[in-house]
N, C-alpha and C positions, 0 to 999 in steps of 0.2 A: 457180845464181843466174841470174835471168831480165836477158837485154840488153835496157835499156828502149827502144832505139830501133829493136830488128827488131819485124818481123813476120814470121807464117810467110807472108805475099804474098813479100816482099820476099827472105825464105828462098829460095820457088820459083824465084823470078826468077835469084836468084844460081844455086842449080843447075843451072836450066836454062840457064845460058850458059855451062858448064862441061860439058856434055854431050859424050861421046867423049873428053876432054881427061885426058892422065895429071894425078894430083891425091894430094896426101900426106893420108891420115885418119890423125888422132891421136883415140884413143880412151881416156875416162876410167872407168878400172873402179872405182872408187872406193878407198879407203881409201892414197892418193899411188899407183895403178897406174894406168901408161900406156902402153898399145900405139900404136906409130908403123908405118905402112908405108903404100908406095907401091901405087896402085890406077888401074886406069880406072872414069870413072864410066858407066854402061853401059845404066843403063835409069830415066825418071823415070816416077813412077805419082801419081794423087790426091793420095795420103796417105802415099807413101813413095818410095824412090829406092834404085838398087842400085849397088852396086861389085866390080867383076873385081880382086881382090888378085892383084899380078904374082907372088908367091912363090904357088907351085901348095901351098904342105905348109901354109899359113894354115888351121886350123882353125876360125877366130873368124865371127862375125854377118858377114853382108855387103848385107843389106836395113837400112836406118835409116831414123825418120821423119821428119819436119821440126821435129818438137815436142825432137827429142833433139839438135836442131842450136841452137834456139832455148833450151833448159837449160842448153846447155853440157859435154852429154856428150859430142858426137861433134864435133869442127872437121875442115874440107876447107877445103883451101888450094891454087891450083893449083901442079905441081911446075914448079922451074926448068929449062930447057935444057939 
């Protein structure tokens, strides 16, 4: 479900001021599956932004786009102290 009051501008903005900052991605695989962990966010690009997963054994994606943040497949939140 699309948030009616983002944009992917507004998307950017918020990434980009989370840049180097530790930050928890919660990820929606679909069918009630969700992956949680803790990440730095590490590099932002055009059309997409990357994450350093602090667990080295992470398997999973770690490039996402902004369109996947605006769906509501991927949330970043920054982590607490």
């Amino acid at each position: 479900m699309i948030k009616v009051n983002l944009t992917i501008n507004t998307i950017k903005q918020r990434i980009a001021s989370l840049m180097g900052a530790n930050v928890i991605v919660k990820l929606n695989l679909g069918r009630n599956k969700f992956v949680t962990f803790p990440a730095t966010l590490n590099g932002i690009y055009p059309s997409l932004f990357t994450v350093s997963p602090d667990d080295k054994n992470f398997l999973g994606k770690t490039a996402y786009s902004y369109s996947e943040i605006l769906c509501g497949r991927v949330k970043i939140q920054k982590a607490e102290a």
